[in-house]
C-alpha positions as CSV (number, residue, x, y, z in Angstrom):
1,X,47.0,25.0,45.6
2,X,50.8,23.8,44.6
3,X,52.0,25.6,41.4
4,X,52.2,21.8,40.4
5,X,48.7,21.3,41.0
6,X,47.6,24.9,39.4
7,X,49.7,23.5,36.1
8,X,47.5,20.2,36.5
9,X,44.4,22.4,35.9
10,X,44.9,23.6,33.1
11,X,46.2,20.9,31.5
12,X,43.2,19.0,32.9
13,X,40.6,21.3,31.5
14,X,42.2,21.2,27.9
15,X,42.9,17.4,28.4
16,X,38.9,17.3,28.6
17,X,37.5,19.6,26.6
18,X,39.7,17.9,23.7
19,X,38.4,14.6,24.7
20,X,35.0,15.6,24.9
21,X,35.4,17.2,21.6
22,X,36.7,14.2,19.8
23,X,33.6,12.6,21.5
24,X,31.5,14.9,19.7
25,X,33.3,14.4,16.5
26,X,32.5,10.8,16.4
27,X,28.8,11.8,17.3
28,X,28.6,13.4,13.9
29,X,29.9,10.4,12.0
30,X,27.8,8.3,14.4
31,X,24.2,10.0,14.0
32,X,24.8,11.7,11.2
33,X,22.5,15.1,9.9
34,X,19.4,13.6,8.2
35,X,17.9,14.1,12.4
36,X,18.7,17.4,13.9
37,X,17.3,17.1,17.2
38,X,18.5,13.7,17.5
39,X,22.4,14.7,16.7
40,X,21.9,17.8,19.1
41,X,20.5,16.0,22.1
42,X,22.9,13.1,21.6
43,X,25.8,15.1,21.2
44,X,25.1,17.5,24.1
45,X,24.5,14.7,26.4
46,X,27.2,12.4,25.7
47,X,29.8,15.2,26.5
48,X,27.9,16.1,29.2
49,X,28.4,12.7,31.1
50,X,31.9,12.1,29.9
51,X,32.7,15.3,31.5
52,X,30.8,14.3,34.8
53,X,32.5,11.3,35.1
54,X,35.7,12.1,34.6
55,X,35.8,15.2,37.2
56,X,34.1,12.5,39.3
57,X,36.9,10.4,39.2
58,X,40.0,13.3,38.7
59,X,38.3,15.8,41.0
60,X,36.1,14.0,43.5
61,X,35.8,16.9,45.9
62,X,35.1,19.3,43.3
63,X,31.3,20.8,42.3
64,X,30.0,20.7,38.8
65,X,28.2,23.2,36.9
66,X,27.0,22.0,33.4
67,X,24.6,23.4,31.4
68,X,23.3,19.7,31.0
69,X,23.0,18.6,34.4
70,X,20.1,21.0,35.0
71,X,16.6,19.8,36.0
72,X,15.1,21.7,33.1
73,X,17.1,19.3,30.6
74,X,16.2,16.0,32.6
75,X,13.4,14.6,29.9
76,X,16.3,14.6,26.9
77,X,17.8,11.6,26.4
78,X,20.6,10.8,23.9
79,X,20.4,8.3,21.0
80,X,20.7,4.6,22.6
81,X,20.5,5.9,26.1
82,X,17.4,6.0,28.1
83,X,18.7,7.6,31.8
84,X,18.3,10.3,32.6
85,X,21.6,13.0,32.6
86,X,23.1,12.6,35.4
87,X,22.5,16.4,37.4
88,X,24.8,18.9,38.9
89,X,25.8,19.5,42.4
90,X,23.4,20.7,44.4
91,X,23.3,24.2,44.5
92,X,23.9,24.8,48.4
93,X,26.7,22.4,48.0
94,X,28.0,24.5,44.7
95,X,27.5,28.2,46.7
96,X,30.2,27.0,49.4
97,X,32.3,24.6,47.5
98,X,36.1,25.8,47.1
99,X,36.5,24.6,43.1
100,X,33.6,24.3,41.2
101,X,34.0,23.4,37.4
102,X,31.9,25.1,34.9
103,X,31.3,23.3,31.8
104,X,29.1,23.6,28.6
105,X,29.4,20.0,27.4
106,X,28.3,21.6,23.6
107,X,28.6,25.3,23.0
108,X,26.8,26.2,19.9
109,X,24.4,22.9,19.3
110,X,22.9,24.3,16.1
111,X,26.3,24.9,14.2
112,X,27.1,20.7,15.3
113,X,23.8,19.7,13.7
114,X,24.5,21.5,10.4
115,X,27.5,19.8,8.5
116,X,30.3,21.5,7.4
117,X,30.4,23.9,10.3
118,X,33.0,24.2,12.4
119,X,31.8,27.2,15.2
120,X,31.0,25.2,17.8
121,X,33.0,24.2,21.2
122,X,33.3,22.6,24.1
123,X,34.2,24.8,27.4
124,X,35.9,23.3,30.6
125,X,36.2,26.1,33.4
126,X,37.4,26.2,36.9
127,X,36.5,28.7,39.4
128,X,38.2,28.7,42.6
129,X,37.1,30.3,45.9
130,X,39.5,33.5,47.1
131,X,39.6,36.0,49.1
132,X,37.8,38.6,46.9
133,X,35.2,35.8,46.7
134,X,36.1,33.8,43.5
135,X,38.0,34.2,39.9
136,X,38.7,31.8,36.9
137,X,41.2,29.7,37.7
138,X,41.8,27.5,34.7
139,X,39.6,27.1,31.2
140,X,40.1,25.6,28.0
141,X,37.8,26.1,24.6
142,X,37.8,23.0,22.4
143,X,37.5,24.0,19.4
144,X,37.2,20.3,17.7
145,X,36.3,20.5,13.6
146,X,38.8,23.4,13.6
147,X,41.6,21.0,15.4
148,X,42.0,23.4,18.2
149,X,42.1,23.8,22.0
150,X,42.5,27.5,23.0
151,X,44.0,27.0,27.3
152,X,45.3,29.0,30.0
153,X,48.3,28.3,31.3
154,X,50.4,27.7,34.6
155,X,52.2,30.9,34.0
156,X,49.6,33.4,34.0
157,X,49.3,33.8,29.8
158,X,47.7,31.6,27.5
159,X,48.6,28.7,24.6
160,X,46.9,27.7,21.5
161,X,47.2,23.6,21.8
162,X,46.5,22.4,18.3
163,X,45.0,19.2,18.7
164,X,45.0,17.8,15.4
165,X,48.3,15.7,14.1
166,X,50.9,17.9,11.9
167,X,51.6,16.6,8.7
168,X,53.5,13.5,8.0
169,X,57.5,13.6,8.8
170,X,59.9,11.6,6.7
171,X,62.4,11.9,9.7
172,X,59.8,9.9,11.9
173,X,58.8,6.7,9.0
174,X,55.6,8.8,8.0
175,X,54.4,9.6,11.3
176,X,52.1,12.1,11.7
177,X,54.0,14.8,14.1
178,X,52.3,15.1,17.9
179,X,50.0,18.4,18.8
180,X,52.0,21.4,19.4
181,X,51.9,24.6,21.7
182,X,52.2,28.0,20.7
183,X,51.9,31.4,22.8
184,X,48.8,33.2,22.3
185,X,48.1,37.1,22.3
186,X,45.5,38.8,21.3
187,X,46.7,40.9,18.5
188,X,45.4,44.5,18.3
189,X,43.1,45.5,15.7
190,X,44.2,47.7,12.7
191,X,43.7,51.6,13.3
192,X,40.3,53.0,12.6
193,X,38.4,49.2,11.7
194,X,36.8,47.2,14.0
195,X,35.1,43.5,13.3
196,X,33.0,42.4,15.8
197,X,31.6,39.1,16.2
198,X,27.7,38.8,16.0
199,X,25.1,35.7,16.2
200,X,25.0,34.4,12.6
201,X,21.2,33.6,13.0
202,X,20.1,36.4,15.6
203,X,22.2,39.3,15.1
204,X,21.4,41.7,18.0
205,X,19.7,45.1,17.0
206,X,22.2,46.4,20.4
207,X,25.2,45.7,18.0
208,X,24.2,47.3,14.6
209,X,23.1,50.3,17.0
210,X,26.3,50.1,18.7
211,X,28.1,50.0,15.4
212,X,26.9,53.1,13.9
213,X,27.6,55.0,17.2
214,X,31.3,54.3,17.1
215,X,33.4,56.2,14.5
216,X,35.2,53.7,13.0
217,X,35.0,51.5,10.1
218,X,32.9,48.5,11.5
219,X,32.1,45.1,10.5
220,X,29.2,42.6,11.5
221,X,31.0,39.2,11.2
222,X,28.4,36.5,12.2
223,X,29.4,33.5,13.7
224,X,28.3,30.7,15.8
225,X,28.8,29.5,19.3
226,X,30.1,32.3,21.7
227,X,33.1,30.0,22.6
228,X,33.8,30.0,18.7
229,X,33.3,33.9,18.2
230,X,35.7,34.8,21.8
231,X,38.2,32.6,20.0
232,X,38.0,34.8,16.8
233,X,39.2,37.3,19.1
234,X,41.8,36.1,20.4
235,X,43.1,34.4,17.1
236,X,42.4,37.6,15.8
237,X,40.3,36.6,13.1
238,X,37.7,39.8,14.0
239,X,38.2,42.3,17.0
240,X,35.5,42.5,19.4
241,X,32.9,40.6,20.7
242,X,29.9,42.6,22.2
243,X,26.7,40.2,23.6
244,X,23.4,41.8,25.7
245,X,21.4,39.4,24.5
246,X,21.0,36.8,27.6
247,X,23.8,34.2,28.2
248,X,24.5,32.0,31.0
249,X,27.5,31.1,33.0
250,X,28.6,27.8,31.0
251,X,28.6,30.6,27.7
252,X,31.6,32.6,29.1
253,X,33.3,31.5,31.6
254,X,36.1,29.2,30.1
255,X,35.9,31.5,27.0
256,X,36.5,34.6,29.6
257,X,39.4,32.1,31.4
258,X,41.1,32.0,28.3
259,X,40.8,35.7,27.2
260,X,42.0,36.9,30.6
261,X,44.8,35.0,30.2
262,X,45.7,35.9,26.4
263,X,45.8,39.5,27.7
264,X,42.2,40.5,26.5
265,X,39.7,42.7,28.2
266,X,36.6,40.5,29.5
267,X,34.6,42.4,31.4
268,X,30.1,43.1,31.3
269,X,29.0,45.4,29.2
270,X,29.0,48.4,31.8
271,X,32.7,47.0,32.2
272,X,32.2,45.9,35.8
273,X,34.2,42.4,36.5
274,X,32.5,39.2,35.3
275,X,31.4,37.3,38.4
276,X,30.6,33.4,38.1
277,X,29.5,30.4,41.0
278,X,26.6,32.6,41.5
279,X,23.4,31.3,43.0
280,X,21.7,32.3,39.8
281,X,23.8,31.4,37.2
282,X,22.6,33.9,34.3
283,X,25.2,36.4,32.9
284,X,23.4,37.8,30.4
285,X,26.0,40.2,28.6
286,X,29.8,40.4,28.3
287,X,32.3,42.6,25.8
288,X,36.1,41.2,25.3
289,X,38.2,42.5,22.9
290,X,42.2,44.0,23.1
291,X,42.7,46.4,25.6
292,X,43.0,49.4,23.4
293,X,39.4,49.3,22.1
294,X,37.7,48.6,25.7
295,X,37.5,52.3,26.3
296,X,36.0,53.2,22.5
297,X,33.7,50.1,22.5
298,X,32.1,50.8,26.8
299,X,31.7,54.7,25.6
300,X,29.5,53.6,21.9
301,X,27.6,51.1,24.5
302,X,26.9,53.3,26.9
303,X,25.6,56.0,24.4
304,X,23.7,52.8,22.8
């Protein structure tokens, strides 16, 4: 890969994820709330094949992993649309394929079909083949009602893209100003607190456990979608986020892309590396936080 066509990644994966998020936006106005299921199912699948198509068309030889394009999720069927989603690559294909992209078309489906909330998001990975056997490449986390697109970037760090226009400049006629790029580094957390990240509907009895094991001042701060709560880390809104509750590879692995790249620590819960393109695609727990609290947060879990 050319560092030209490296840079391309990433700007790919946030150029969709931000598409697919304003997709998703106009879902919600579309559907509206009054129907749940209806708004979940519709939303999940019409990101689902605007991402398919477009890595048909931008990356033809590249394998797809969505958490849509299952054959568990074949019978759902979006509002106005009777075909069936279109599926993934086939899995012997995928297990030997150079780049693979990992997607969840709609991370956090429950937050979307309540209105007002904004902790959902839209993850675009890419996982390339190397000689250790594979590693995150690129990744992008839409974050669309909060304007955002968290990215990795050519050079090995990460940038917060804002997606949303600026305010109007009187320099420009009124024109709203264009989406801009900031650094982004996961700030450290203050000395002897710790806010970690838990489900907002199923906190795990693993975390309050883990919580009272560390001596520290901690705080249970629930929110939504895993892509939402890994971007509280890294925009420093809580600390840590600890998960052993069953997740998938779509759940992490442009959220761990990103993290990686901000300067976090993503690793399992036992802190062994987080390994994706796998032949089963679970990856049921994963910790990132700042650096400096790995080592505190992997001793309270193993004594968990």
């Amino acid at each position: 890969m050319t560092e030209a066509g490296a840079a391309d990644d990433h700007a790919l994966a946030a150029e969709l994820a931000g598409t697919a998020g304003r997709l998703l936006l106009g879902v919600r106005d579309e559907v509206g709330f009054a129907d749940a299921r209806a708004l979940k199912d519709t939303g999940d699948l019409r990101a689902h094949e605007y991402l398919m198509a477009a890595l048909a068309e931008r990356c033809p030889g590249d394998a797809v992993l969505s958490e849509e394009g299952r054959s568990s999720v074949a019978g759902k069927r979006s509002k106005g649309d009777d075909r069936a989603p279109t599926r993934n690559t086939a899995d012997a294909e995928r297990l030997t394929a150079g780049r693979v992209w990992i997607v969840d078309p709609l991370d956090g489906t429950r937050e979307f079909s309540e209105e007002g909330r904004r902790d959902w998001a839209v993850h675009v990975a890419l996982w390339e083949r190397d000689g250790d056997g594979g590693r995150l490449a690129a990744g992008a986390v839409a974050l669309p009602a909060q304007g955002l697109t968290l990215r990795t970037d050519a050079i090995g760090g990460a940038a917060l893209v804002r997606t949303d226009a600026g305010d109007p400049d009187p320099v420009t006629a009124g024109r709203r100003t264009p989406p801009r790029e900031v650094p982004l580094h996961i700030p450290a957390p203050d000395a002897g607190k710790l806010r970690i990240a838990v489900s907002r509907t199923r906190p795990p009895e693993f975390v309050t456990q883990l919580a009272g094991n560390l001596d520290l001042d901690v705080e249970l701060v629930p929110i939504g979608s895993a892509g939402a709560k890994i971007s509280a880390v890294l925009l420093g809104e809580v600390d840590a986020y600890v998960h052993a509750g069953g997740q998938y590879e779509w759940d992490s692995a442009a959220p761990a892309a990103v993290a990686l790249g901000a300067g976090a620590h993503a690793s399992r819960v036992d802190g062994a590396a987080l390994r994706y393109n796998r032949e089963d695609p679970r990856l049921p727990d994963i910790l990132v936080c700042h650096p400096m609290s790995a080592s505190t947060l992997l001793t309270g879990i193993g004594e968990t």
